[in-house]
N, C-alpha and C positions, 0 to 999 in steps of 0.2 A: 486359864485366861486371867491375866491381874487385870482390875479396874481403871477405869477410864480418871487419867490425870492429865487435870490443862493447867491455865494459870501462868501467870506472866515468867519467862524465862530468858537470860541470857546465857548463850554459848561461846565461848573464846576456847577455840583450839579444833579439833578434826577427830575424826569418829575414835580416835584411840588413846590421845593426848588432849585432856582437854580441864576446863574447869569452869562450871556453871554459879548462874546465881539462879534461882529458881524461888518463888513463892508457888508451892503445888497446891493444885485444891480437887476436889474428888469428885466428881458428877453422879447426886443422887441415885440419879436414872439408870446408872449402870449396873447392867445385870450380876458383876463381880461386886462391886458394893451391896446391891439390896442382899444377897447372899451373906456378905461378911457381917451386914447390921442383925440380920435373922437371925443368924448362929451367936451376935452378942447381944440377943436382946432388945437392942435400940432402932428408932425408926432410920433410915438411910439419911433422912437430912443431918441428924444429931451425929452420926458416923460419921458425911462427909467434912462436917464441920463448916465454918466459915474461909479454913486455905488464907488463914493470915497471918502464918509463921513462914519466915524466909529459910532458905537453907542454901551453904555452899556443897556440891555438887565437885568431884573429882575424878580424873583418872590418868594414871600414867606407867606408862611402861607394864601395860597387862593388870595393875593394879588398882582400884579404884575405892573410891569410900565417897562420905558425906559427913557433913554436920549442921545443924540448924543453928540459929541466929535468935534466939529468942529478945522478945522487944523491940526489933527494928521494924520500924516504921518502911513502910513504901517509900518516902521522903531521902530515905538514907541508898537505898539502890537508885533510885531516878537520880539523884546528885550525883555519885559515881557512874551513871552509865552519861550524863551529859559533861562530866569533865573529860571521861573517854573522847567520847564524840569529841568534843572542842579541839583536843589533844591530836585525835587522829587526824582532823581534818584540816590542821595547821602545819603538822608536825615536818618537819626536815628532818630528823634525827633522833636519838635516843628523848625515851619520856617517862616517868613514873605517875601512876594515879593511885596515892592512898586512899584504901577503902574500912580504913582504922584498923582496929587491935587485929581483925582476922584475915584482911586481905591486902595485901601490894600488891600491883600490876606494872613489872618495867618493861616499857616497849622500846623494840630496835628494830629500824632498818634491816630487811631482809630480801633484796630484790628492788625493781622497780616498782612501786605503787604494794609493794607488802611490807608486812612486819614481822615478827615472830616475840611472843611473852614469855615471860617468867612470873608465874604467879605464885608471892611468897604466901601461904597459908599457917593461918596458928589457931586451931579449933578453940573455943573459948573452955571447956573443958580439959582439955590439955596442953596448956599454952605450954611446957615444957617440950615439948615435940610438933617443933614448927616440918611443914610438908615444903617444897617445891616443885611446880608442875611446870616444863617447857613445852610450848608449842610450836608446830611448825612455822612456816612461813605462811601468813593468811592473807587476800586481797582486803586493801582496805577500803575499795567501794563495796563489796560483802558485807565486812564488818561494819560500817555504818547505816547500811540498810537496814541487818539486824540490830542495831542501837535503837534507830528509828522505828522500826516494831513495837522493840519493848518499852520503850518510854513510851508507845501509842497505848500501850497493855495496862499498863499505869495511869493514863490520861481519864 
C-alpha cells in the first residue's frame, strides 16, 4: 500500500496521455507513512513535510516520468492555471499559455466545445532534452471545472 497523497493538482489529458502540475503533500495519519517515518527515524509529521514543492507530473505513449519545480511559489501555478481558464473560456481557436522555462501549453480546436494539447516540457535539470506530451481531444466545460477546483485548492 503507498501512502496517502492529496494536495492541490492539475490534470490535462486522459488516463494514458497526460501531463500534470501537482504540489503533493503526505497525510501524517497514514498508516504507509507512520511506517516509512518508523523505519527512518523521524516522527510522521517531519516525514510528511509541509507538501510545498511543485512538481510537473508526465505521461505518454506507455511512458511516463516527473520532475519537481523547486522554488515556485503557489502564485506561479494559480497564474497559469487562470490564464488557461481566461484562454479556454474565450477561446475560438488556437492558443498558447507560457508556463516559463519548464512548460508551454498550445491549445487547438478539436471538435465542438474540445481541444486537444501539446505540452512543450524542459525539466530544469535537463534543459538539454525537452519532452512533448499530446493529448486527446478533452471537453472544455471539464477542463474548466477542474481549473476551478484547483485554483479553489489554492485559495
Amino acid at each position: 500500500m503507498s501512502p496517502a497523497v492529496s494536495g492541490p493538482a492539475l490534470f490535462i489529458g486522459g488516463d494514458t496521455d497526460y501531463v500534470a502540475l501537482v504540489r503533493p503533500e503526505l497525510d501524517p495519519a497514514d498508516p504507509g507513512v507512520r511506517r516509512a517515518a518508523e523505519q527512518a527515524g523521524v516522527a510522521p509529521e517531519e516525514l510528511a513535510g509541509p507538501g510545498d514543492t511543485w512538481a510537473v507530473l508526465y505521461e505518454y505513449g506507455g511512458e511516463g516520468d516527473g520532475f519537481e519545480l523547486p522554488g515556485v511559489r503557489d502564485a506561479e501555478p494559480a497564474d497559469f492555471a487562470e490564464r488557461l481558464r481566461a484562454e479556454l473560456a474565450a477561446a475560438s481557436g488556437p492558443f498558447t499559455v507560457d508556463g516559463g522555462a519548464v512548460l508551454r501549453l498550445d491549445a487547438r480546436p478539436a471538435g465542438t466545445d474540445r481541444y486537444a494539447f501539446t505540452a512543450h516540457l524542459t525539466p530544469p535539470a535537463d534543459a538539454g532534452t525537452p519532452l512533448t506530451v499530446e493529448t486527446g481531444p478533452l471537453p472544455v466545460a471539464e477542463l474548466l471545472a477542474d481549473l476551478d477546483t484547483f485554483l479553489g485548492s489554492l485559495a
